[in-house]
Backbone atoms as SQL, in Angstrom:
CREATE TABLE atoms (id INTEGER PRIMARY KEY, chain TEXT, resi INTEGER, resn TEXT, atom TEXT, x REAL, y REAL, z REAL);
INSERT INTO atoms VALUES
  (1, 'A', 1, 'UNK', 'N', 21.808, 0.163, -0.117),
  (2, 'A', 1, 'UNK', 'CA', 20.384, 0.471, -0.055),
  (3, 'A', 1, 'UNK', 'C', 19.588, -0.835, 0.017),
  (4, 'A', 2, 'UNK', 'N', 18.588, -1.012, 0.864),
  (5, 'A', 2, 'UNK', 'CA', 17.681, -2.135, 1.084),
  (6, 'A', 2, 'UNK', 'C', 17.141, -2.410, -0.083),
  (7, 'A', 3, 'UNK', 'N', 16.468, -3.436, -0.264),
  (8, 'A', 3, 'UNK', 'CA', 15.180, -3.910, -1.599),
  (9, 'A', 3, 'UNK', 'C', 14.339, -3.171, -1.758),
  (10, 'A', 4, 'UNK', 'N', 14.361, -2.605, -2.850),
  (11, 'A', 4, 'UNK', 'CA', 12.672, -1.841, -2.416),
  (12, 'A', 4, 'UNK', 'C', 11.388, -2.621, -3.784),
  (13, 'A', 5, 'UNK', 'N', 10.632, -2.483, -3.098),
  (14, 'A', 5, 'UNK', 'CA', 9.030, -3.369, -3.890),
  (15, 'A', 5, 'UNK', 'C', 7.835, -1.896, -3.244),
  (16, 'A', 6, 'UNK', 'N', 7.325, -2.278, -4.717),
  (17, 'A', 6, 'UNK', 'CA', 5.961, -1.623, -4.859),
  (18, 'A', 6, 'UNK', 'C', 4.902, -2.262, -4.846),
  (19, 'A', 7, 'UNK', 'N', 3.994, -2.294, -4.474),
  (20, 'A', 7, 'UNK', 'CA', 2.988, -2.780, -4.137),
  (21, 'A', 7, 'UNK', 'C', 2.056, -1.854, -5.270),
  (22, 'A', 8, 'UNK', 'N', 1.987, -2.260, -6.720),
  (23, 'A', 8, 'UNK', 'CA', 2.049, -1.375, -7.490),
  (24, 'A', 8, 'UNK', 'C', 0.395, -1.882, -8.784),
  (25, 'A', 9, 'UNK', 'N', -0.511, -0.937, -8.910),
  (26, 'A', 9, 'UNK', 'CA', -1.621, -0.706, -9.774),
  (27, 'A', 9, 'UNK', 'C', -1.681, 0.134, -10.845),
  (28, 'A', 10, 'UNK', 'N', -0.831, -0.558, -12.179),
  (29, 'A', 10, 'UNK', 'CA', -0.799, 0.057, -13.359),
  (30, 'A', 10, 'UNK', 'C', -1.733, 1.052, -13.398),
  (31, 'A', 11, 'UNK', 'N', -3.034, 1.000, -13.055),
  (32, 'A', 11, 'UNK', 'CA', -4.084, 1.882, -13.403),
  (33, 'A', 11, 'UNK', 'C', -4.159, 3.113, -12.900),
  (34, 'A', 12, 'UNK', 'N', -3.343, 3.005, -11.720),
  (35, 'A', 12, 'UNK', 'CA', -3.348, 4.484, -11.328),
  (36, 'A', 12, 'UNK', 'C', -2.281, 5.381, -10.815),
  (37, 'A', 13, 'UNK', 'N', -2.769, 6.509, -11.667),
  (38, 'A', 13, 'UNK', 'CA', -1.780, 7.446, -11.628),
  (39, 'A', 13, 'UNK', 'C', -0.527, 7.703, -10.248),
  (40, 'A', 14, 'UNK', 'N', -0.795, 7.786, -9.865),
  (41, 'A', 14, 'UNK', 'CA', -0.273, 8.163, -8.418),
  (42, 'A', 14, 'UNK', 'C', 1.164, 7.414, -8.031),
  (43, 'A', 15, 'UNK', 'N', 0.114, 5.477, -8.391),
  (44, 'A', 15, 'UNK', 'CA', 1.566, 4.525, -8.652),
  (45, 'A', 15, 'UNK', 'C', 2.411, 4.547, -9.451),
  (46, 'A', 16, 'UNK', 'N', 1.873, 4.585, -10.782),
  (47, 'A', 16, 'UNK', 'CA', 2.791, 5.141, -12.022),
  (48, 'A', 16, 'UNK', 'C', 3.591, 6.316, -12.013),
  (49, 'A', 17, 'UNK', 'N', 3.050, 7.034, -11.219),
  (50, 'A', 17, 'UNK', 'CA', 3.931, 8.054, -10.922),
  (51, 'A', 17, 'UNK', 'C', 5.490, 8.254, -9.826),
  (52, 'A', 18, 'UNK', 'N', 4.740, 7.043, -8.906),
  (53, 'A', 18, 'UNK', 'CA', 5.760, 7.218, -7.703),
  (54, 'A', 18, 'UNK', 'C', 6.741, 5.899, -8.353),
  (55, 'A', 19, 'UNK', 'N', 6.306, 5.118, -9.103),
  (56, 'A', 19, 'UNK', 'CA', 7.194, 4.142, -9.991),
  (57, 'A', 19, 'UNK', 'C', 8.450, 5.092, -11.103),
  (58, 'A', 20, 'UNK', 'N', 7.728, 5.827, -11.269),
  (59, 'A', 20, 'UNK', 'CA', 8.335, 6.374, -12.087),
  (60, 'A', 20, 'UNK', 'C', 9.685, 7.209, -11.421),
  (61, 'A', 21, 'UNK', 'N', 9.190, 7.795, -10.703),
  (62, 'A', 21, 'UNK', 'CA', 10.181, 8.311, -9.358),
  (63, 'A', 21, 'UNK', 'C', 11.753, 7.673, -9.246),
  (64, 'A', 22, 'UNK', 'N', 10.979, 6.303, -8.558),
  (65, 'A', 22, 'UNK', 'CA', 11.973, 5.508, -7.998),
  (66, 'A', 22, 'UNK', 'C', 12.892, 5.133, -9.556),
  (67, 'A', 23, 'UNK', 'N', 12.341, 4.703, -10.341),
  (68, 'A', 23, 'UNK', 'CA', 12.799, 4.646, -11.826),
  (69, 'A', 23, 'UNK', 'C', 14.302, 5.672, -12.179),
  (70, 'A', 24, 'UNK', 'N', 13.476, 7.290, -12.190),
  (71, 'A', 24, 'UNK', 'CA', 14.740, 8.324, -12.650),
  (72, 'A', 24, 'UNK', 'C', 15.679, 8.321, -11.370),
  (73, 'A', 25, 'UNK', 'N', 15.725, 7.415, -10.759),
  (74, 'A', 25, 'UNK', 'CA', 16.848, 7.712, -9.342),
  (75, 'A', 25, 'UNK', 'C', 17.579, 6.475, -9.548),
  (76, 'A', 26, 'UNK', 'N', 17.616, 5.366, -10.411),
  (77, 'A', 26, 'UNK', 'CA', 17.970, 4.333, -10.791),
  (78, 'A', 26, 'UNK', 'C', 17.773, 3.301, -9.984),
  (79, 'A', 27, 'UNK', 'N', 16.602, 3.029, -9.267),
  (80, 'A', 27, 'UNK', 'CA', 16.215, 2.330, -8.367),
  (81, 'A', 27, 'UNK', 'C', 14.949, 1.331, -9.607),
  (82, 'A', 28, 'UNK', 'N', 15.119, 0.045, -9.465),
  (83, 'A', 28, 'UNK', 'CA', 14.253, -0.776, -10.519),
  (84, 'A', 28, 'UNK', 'C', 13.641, -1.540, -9.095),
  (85, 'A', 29, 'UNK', 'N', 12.435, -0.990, -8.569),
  (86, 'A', 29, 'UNK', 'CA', 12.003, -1.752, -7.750),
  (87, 'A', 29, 'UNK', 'C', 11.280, -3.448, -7.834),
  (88, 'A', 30, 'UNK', 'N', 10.964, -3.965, -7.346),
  (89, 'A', 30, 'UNK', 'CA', 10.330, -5.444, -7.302),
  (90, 'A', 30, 'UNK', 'C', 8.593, -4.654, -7.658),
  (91, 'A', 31, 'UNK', 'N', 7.824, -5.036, -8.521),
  (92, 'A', 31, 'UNK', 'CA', 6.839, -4.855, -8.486),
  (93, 'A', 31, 'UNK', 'C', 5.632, -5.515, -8.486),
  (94, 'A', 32, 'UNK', 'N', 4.637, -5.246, -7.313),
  (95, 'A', 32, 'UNK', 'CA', 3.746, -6.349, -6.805),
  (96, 'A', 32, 'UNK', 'C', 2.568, -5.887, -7.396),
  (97, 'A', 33, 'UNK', 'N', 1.639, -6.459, -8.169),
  (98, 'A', 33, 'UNK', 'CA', 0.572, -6.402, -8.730),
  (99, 'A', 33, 'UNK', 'C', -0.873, -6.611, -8.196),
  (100, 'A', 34, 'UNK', 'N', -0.939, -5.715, -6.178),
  (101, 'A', 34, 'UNK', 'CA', -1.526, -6.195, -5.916),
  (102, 'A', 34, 'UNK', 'C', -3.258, -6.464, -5.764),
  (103, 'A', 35, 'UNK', 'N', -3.769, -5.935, -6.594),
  (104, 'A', 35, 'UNK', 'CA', -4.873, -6.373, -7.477),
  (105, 'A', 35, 'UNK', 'C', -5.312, -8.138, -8.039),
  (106, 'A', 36, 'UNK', 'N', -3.966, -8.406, -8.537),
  (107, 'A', 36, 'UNK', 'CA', -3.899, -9.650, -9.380),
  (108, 'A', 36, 'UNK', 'C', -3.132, -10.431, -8.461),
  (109, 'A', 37, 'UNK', 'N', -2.185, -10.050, -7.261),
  (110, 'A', 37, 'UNK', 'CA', -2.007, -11.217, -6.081),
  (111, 'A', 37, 'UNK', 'C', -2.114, -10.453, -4.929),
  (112, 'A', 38, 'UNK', 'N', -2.883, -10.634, -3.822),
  (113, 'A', 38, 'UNK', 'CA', -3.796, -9.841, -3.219),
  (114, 'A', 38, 'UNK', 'C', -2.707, -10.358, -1.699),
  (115, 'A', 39, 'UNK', 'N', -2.313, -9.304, -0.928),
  (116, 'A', 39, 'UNK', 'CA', -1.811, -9.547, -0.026),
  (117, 'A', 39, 'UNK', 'C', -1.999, -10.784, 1.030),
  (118, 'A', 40, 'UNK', 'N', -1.927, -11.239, 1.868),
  (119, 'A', 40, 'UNK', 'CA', -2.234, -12.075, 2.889),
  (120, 'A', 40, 'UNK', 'C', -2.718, -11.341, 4.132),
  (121, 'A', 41, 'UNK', 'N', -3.682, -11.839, 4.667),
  (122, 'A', 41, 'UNK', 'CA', -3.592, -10.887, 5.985),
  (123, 'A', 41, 'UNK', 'C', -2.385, -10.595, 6.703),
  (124, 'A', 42, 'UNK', 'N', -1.364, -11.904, 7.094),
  (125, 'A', 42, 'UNK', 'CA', -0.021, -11.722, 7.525),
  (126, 'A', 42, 'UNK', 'C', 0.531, -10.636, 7.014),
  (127, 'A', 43, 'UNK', 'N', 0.894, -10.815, 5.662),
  (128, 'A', 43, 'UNK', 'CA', 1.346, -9.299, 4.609),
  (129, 'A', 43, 'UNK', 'C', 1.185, -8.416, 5.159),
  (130, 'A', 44, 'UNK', 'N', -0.780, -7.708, 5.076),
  (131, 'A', 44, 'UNK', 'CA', -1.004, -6.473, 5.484),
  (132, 'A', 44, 'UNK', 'C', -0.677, -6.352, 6.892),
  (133, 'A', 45, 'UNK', 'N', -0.630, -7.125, 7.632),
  (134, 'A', 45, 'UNK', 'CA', -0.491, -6.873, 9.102),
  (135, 'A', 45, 'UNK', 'C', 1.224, -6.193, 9.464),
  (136, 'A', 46, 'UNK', 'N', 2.472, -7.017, 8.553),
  (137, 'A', 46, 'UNK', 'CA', 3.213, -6.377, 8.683),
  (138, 'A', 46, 'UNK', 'C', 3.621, -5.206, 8.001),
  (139, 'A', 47, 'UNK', 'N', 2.901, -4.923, 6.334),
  (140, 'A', 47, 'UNK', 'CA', 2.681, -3.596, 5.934),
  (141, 'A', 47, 'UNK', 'C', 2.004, -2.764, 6.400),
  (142, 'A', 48, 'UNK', 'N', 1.178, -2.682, 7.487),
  (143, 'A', 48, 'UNK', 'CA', 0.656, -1.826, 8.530),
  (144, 'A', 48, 'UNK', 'C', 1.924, -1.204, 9.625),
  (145, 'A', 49, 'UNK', 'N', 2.732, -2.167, 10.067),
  (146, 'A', 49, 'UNK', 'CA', 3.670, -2.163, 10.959),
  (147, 'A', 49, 'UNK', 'C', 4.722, -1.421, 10.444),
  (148, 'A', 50, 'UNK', 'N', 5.064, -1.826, 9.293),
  (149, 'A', 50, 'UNK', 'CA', 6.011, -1.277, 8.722),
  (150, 'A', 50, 'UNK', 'C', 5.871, 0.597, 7.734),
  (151, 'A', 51, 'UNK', 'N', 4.518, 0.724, 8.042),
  (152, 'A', 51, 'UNK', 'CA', 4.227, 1.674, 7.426),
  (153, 'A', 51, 'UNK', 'C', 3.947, 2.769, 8.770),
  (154, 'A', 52, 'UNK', 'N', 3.658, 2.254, 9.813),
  (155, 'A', 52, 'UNK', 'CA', 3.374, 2.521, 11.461),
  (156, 'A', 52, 'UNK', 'C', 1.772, 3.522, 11.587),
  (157, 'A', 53, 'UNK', 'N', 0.696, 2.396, 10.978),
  (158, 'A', 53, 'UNK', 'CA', -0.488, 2.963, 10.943),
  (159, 'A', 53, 'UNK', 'C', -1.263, 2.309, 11.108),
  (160, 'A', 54, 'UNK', 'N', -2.639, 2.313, 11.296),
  (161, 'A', 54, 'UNK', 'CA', -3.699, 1.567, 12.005),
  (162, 'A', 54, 'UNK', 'C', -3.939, 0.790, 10.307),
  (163, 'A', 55, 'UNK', 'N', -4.924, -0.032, 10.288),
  (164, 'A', 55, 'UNK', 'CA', -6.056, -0.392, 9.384),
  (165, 'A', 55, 'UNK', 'C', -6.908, 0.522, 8.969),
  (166, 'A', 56, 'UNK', 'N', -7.574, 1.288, 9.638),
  (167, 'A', 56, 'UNK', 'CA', -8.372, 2.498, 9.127),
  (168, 'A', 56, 'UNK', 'C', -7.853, 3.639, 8.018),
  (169, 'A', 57, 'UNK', 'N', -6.398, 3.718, 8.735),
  (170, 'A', 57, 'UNK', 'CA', -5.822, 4.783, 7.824),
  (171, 'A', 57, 'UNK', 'C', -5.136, 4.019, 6.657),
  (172, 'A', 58, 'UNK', 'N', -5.419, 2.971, 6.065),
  (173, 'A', 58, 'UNK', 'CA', -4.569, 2.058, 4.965),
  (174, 'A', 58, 'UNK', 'C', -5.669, 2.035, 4.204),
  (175, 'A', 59, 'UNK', 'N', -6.885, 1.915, 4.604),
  (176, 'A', 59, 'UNK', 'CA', -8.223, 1.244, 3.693),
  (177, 'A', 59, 'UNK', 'C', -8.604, 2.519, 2.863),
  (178, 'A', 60, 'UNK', 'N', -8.672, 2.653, 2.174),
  (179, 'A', 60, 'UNK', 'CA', -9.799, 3.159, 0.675),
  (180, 'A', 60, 'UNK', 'C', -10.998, 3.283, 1.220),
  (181, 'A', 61, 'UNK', 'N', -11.646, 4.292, 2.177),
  (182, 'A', 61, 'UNK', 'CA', -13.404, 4.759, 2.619),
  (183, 'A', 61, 'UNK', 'C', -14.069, 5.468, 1.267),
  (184, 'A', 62, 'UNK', 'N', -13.077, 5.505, 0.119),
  (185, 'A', 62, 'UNK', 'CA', -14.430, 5.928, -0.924),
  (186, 'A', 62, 'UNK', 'C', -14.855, 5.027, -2.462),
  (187, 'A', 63, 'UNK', 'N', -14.217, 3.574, -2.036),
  (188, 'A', 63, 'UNK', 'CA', -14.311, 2.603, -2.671),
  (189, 'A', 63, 'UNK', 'C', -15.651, 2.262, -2.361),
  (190, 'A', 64, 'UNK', 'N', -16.425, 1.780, -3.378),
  (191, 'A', 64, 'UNK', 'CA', -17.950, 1.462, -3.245),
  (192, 'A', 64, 'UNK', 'C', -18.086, -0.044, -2.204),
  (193, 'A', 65, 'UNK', 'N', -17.179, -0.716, -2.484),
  (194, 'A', 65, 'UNK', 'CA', -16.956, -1.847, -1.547),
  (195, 'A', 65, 'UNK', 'C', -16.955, -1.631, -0.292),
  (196, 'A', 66, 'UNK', 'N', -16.389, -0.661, 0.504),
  (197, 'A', 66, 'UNK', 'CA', -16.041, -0.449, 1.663),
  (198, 'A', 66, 'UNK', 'C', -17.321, 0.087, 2.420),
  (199, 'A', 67, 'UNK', 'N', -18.589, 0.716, 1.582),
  (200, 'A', 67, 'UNK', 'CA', -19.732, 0.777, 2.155),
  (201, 'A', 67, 'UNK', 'C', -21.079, -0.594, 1.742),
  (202, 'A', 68, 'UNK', 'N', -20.394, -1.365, 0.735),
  (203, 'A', 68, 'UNK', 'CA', -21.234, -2.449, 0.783),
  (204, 'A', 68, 'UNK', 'C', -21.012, -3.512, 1.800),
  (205, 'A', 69, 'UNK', 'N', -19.561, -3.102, 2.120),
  (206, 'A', 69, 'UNK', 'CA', -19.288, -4.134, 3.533),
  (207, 'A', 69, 'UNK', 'C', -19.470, -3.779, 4.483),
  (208, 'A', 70, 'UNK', 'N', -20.385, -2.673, 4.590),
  (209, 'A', 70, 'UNK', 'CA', -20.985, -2.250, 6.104),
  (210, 'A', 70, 'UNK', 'C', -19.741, -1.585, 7.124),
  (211, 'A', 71, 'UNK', 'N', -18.440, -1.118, 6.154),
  (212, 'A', 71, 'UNK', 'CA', -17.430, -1.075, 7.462),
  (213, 'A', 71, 'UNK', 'C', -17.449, 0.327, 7.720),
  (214, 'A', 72, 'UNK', 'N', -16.863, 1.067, 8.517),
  (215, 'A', 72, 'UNK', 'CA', -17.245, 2.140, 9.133),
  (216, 'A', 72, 'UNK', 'C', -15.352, 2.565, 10.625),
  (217, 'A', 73, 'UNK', 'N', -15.373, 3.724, 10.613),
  (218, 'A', 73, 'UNK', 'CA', -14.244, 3.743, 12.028),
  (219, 'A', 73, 'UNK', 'C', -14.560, 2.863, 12.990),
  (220, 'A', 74, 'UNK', 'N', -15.755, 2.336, 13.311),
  (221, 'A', 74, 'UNK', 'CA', -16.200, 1.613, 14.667),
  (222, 'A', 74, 'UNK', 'C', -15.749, -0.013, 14.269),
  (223, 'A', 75, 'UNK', 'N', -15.405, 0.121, 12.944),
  (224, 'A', 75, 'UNK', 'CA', -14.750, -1.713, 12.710),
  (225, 'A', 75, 'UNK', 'C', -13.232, -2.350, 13.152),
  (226, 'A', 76, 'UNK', 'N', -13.833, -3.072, 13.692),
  (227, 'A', 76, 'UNK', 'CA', -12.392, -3.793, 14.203),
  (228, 'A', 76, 'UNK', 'C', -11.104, -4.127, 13.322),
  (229, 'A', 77, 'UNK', 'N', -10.307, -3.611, 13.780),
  (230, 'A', 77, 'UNK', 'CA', -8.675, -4.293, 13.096),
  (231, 'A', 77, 'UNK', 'C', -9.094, -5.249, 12.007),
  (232, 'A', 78, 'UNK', 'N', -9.103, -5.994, 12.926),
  (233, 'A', 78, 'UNK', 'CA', -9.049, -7.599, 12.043),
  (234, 'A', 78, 'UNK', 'C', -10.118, -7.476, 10.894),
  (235, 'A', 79, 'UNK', 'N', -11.645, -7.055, 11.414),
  (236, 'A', 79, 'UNK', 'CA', -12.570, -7.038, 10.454),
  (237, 'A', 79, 'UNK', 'C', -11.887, -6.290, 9.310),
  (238, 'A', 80, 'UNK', 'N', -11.099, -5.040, 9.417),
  (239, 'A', 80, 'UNK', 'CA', -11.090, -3.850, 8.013),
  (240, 'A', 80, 'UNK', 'C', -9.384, -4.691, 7.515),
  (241, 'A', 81, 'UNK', 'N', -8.855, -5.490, 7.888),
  (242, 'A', 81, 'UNK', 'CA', -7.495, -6.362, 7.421),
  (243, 'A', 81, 'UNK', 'C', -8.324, -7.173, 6.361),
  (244, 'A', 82, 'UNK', 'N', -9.330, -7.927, 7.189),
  (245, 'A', 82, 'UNK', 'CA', -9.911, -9.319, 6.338),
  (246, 'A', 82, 'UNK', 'C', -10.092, -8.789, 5.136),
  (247, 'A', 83, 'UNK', 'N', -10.912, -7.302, 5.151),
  (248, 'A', 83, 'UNK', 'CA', -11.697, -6.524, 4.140),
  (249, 'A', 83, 'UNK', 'C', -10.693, -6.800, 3.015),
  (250, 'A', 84, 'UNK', 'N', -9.700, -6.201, 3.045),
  (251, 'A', 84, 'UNK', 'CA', -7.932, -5.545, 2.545),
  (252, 'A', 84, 'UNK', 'C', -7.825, -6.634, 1.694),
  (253, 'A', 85, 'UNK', 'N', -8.024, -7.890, 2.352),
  (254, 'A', 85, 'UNK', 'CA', -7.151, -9.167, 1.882),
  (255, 'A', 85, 'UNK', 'C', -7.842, -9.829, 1.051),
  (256, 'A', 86, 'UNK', 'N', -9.014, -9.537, 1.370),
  (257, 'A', 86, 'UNK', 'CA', -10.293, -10.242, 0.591),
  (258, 'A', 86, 'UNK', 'C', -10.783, -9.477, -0.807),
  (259, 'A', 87, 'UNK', 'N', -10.302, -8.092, -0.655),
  (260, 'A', 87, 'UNK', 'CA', -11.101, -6.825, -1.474),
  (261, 'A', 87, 'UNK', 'C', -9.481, -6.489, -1.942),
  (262, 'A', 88, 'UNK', 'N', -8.695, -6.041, -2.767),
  (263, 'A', 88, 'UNK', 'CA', -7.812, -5.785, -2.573),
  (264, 'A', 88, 'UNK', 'C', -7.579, -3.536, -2.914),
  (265, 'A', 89, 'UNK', 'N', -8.967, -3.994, -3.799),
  (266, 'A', 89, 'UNK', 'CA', -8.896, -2.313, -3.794),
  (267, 'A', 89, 'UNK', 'C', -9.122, -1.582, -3.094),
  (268, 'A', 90, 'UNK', 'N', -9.467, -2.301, -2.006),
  (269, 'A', 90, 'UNK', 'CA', -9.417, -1.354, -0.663),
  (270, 'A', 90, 'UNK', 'C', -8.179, -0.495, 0.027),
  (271, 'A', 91, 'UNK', 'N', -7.227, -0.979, -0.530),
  (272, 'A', 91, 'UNK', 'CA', -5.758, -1.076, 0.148),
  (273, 'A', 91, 'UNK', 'C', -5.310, 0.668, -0.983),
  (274, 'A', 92, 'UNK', 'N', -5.462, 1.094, -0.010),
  (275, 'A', 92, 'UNK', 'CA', -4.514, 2.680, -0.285),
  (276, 'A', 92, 'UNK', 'C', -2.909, 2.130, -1.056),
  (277, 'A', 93, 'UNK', 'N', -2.972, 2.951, -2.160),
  (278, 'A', 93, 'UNK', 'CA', -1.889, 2.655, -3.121),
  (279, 'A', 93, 'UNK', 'C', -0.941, 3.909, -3.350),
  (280, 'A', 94, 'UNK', 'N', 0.129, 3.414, -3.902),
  (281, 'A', 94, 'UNK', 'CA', 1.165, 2.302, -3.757),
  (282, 'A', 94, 'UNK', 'C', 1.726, 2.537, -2.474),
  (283, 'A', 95, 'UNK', 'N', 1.715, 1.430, -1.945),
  (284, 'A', 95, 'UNK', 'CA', 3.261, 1.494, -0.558),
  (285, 'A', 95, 'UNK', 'C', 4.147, 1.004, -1.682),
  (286, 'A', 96, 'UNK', 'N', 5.383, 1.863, -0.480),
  (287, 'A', 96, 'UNK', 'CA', 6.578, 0.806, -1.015),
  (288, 'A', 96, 'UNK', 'C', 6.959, 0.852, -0.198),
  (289, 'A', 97, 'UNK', 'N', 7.826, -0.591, 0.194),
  (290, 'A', 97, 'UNK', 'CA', 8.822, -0.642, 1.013),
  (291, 'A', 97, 'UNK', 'C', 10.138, -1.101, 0.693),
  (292, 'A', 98, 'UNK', 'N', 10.776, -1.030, 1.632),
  (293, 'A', 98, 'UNK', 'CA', 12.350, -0.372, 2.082),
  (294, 'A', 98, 'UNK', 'C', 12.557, -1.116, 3.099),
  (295, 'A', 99, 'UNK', 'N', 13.532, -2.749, 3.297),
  (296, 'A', 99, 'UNK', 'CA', 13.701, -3.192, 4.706),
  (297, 'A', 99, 'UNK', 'C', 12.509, -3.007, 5.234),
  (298, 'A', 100, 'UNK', 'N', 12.615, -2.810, 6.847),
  (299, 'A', 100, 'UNK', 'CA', 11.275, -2.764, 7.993),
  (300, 'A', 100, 'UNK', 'C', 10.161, -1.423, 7.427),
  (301, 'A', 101, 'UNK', 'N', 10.877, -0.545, 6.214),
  (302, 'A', 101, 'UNK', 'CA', 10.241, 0.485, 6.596),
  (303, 'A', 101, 'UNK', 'C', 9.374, 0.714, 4.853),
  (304, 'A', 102, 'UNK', 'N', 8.108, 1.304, 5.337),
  (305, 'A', 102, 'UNK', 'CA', 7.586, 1.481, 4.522),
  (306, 'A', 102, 'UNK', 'C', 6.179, 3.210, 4.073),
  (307, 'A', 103, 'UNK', 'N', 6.310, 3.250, 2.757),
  (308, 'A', 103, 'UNK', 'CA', 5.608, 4.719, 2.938),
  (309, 'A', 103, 'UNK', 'C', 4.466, 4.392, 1.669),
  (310, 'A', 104, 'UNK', 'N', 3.612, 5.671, 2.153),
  (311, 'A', 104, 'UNK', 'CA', 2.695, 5.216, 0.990),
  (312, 'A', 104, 'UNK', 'C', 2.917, 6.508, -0.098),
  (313, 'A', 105, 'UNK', 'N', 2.763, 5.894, -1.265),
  (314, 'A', 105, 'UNK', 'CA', 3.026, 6.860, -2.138),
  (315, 'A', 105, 'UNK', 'C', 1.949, 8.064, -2.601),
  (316, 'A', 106, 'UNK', 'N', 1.728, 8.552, -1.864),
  (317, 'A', 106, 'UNK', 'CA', 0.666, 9.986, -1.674),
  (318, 'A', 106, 'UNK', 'C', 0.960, 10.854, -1.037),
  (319, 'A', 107, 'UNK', 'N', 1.898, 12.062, -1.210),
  (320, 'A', 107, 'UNK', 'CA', 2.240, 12.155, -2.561),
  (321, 'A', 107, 'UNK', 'C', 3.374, 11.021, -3.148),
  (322, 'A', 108, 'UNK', 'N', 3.607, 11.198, -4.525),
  (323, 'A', 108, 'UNK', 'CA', 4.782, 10.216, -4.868),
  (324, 'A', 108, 'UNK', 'C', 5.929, 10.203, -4.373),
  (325, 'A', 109, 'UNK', 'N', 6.180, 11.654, -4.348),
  (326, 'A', 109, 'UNK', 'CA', 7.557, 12.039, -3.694),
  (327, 'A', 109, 'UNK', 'C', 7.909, 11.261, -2.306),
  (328, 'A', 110, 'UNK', 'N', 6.598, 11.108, -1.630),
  (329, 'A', 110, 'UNK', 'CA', 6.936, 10.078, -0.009),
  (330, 'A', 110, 'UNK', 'C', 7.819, 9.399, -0.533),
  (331, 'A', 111, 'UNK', 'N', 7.834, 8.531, -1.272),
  (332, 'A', 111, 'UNK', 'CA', 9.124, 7.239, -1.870),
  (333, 'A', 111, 'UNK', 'C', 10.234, 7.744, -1.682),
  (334, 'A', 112, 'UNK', 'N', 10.289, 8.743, -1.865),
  (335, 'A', 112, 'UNK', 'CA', 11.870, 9.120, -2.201),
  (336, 'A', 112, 'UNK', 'C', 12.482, 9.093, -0.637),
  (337, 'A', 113, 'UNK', 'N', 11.897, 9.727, 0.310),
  (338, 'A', 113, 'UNK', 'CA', 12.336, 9.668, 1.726),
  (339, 'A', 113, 'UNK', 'C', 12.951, 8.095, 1.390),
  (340, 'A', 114, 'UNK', 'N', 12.850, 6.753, 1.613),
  (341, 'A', 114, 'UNK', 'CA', 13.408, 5.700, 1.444),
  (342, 'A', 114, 'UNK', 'C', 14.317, 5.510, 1.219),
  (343, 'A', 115, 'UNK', 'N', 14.839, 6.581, 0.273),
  (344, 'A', 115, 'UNK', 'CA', 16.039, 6.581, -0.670),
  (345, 'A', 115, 'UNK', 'C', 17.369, 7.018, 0.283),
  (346, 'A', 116, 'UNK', 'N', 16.583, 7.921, 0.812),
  (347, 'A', 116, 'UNK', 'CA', 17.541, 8.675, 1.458),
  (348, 'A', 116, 'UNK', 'C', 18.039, 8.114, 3.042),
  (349, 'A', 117, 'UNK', 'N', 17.754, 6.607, 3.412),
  (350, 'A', 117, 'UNK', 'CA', 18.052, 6.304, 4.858),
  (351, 'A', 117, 'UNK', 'C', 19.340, 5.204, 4.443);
């Protein structure tokens, strides 16, 4: 089985939950705190790739940030990445990934697909 890392926010449920997941399957993933070390644009660009989704569908639209930064569907790639990298709670939680491949944990259970390649 590949490495797997969470891209993981104690605070919320969802991660704690899909942590927990990977946990009862005896999987002790790498866990990234990314709040407190905030991706790179490079990062998100290949956690976009690896997750096989635009920028739009990764970003957080009901984070108060995401309307103080004026961004909107009509924003460019790069502009709603910078957002990501700069803002980090923008970033839809938890991915995890798996080698090239990666899922977001909503529901938690997505993780588990990983398990199984």
């Amino acid at each position: 089985m590949d490495h797997i890392t969470i891209w993981h926010n104690p605070r919320c449920s969802k991660s704690r939950v899909t942590l927990g997941l990977l946990q009862e399957r005896g999987v002790d993933p790498v866990q990234v705190k990314y709040l407190e070390n905030p991706p790179t644009d490079t990062e998100l660009r290949a956690a976009l790739i690896a997750l096989g989704i635009t920028p739009f569908e990764l970003i957080r639209r009901s984070e108060a940030v995401f309307k103080e930064l004026n961004l909107s569907k009509a924003s460019t790639d790069d502009e709603l990445v910078s957002a990501m990298a700069s803002h980090p709670i923008l970033i839809e939680r938890p991915i995890v990934f798996a080698g090239k491949k990666a899922v977001i944990g909503r529901p938690p259970e997505n993780a588990l697909r990983l398990l199984d390649d």
